[in-house]
C-alpha positions as CSV (number, residue, x, y, z in Angstrom):
1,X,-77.6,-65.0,3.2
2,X,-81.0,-67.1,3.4
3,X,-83.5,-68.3,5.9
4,X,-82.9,-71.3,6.7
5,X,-85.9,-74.0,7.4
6,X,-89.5,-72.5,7.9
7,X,-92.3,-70.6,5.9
8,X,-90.0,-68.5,4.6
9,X,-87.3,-71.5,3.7
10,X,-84.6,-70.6,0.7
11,X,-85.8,-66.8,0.6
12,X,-82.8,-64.7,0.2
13,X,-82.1,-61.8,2.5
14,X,-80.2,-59.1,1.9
15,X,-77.0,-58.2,4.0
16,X,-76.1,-54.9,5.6
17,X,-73.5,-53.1,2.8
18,X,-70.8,-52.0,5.1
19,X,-68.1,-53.2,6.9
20,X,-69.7,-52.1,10.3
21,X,-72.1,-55.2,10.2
22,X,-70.7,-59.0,10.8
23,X,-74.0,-61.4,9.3
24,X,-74.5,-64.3,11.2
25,X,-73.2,-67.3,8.7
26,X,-76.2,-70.1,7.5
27,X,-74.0,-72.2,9.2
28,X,-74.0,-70.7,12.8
29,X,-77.7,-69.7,12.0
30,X,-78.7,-73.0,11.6
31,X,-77.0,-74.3,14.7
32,X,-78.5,-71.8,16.5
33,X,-81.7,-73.0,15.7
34,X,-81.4,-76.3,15.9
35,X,-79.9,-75.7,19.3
36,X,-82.9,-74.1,20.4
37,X,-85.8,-75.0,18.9
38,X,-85.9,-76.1,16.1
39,X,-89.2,-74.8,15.2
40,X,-91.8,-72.6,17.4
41,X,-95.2,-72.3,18.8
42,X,-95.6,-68.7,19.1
43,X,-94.1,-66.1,21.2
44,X,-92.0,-62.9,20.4
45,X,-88.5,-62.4,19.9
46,X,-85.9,-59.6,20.2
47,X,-83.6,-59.0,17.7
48,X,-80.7,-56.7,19.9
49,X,-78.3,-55.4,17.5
50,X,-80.4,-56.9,14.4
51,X,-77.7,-56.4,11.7
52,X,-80.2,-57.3,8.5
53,X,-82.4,-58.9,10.5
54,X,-81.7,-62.9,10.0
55,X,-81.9,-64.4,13.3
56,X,-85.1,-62.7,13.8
57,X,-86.4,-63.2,10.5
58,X,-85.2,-67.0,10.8
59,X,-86.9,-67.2,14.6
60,X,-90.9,-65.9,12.5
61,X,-90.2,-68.5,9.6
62,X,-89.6,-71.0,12.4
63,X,-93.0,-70.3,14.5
64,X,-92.6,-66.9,16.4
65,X,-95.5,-64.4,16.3
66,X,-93.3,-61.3,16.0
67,X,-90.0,-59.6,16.3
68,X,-88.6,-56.3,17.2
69,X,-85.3,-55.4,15.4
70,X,-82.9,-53.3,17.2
71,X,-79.8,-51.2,15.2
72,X,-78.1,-48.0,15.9
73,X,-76.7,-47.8,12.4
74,X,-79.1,-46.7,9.7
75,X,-77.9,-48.7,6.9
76,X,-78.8,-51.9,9.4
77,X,-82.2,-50.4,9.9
78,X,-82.7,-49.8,6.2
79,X,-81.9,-53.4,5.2
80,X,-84.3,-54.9,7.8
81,X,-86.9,-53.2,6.6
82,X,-85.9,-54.0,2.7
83,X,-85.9,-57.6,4.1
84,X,-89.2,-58.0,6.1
85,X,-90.8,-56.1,2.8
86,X,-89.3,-59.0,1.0
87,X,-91.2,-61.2,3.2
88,X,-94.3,-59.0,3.5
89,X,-93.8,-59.6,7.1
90,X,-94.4,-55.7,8.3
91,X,-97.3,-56.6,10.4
92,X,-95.3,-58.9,12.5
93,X,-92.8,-56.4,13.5
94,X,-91.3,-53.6,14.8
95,X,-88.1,-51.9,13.9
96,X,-86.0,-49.8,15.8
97,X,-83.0,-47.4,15.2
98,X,-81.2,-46.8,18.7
99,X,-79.0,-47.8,21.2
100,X,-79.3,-51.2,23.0
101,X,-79.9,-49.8,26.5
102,X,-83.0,-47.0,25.2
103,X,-84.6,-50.0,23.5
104,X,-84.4,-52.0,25.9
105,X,-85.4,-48.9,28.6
106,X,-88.4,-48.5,26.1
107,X,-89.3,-51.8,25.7
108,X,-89.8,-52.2,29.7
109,X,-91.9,-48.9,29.5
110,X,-94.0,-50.5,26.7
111,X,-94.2,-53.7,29.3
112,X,-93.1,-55.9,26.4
113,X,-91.8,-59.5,27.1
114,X,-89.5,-62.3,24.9
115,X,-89.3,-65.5,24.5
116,X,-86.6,-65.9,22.2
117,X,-83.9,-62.7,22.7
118,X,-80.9,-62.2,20.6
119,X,-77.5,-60.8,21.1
120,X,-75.2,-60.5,18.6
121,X,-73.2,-56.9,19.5
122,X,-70.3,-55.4,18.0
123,X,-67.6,-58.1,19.3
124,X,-66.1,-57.3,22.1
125,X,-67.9,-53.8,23.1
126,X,-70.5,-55.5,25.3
127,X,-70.5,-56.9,28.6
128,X,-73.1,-59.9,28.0
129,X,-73.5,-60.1,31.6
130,X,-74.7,-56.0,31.6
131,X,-77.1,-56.8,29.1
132,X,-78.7,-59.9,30.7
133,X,-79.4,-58.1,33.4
134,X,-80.5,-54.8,32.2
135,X,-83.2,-57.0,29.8
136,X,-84.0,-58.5,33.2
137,X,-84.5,-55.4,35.4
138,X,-86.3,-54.0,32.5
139,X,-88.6,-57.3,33.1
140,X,-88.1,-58.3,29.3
141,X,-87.2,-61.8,29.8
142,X,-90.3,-64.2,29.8
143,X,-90.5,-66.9,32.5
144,X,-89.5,-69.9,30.0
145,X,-87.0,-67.5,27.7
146,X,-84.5,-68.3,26.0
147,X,-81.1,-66.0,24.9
148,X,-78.8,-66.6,22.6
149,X,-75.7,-65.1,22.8
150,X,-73.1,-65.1,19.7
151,X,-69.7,-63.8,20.4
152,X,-65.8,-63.7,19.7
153,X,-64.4,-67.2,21.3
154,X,-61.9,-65.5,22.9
155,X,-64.5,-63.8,25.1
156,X,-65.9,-64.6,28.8
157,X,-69.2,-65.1,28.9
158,X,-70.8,-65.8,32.3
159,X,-72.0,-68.1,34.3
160,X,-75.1,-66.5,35.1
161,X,-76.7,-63.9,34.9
162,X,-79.7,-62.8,37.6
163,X,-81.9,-66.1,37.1
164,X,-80.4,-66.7,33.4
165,X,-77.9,-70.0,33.7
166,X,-75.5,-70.5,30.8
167,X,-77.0,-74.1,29.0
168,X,-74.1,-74.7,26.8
169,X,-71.9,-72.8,24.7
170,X,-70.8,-74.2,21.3
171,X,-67.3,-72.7,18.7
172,X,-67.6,-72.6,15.1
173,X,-64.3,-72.1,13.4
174,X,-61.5,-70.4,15.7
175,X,-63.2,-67.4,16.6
176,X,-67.4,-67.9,16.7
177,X,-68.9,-69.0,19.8
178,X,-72.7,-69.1,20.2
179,X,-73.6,-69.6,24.0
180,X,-77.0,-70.2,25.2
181,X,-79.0,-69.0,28.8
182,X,-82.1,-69.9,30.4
């Protein structure tokens, strides 16, 4: 696992040793990006269900200001912080060992707000819908955001959700599908 394109381009990351944690493939990463950005001029991102970090770690080497990472498993947690010390990043970010719904409750509380959000859950545990909204009543989502959804391809994934319109959804390989609001 690397980043991709940015400051930090070729730098390896290290991946989350247990079987509870699916990484994001430089493949899917890098269509991701190029889907939705490619590069940035600022803002902050949310890293919900952060795994070892890459898609937020990829989203600061492309241009955002910060991150805050987001795991309930320690051995995620640990390995985000073993790869933003690899990066001496640690005063761009913030990282986090709870649940998805108390971080995003506390996030709200803090009156914190994303550009770039994303979701990458367990497969199949999460209703992408629930969390749109709950990121939206928590008034998370910034006016011009943008959420990026990765998910079994066998999965429904709304419409819409409040204000946030599905853009497009794209499948890599027969089970990956990365789908993108607004």
């Amino acid at each position: 696992m690397r980043v991709i394109a940015g400051q930090f381009k070729g730098r390896q990351l290290k991946s989350v040793p247990t079987h509870k944690t699916r990484p994001t493939t430089d493949k899917v990463k890098e269509a991701v990006f190029h889907g939705i950005g490619p590069f940035f001029d600022g803002g902050r991102a949310l890293d919900l269900f952060a795994g070892s970090g890459g898609l937020g770690i990829e989203a600061i080497s492309r241009g955002a200001d910060s991150c805050v990472f987001v795991d309930q498993q320690q051995k995620a947690v640990q390995t985000v912080y073993e790869n933003i010390k690899l990066l001496d990043i640690e005063d761009r970010v913030e990282v986090f060992r709870t649940d998805a719904k108390r971080a995003i409750k506390a996030a709200g509380k803090r009156g914190l707000e994303f550009e770039y959000i994303f979701l990458d859950p367990p497969y199949k545990k999460f209703s992408y819908k629930d969390l749109m909204e709950a990121l939206l009543q928590n008034d998370l989502v910034a006016d011009d955001a943008i959420i990026v959804c990765e998910h079994d391809a066998s999965e429904d994934i709304p419409e819409e959700a409040g204000r946030l319109k599905l853009q497009k959804t794209d499948f890599y390989g027969s089970n990956i599908g990365v789908s993108i609001f607004q």
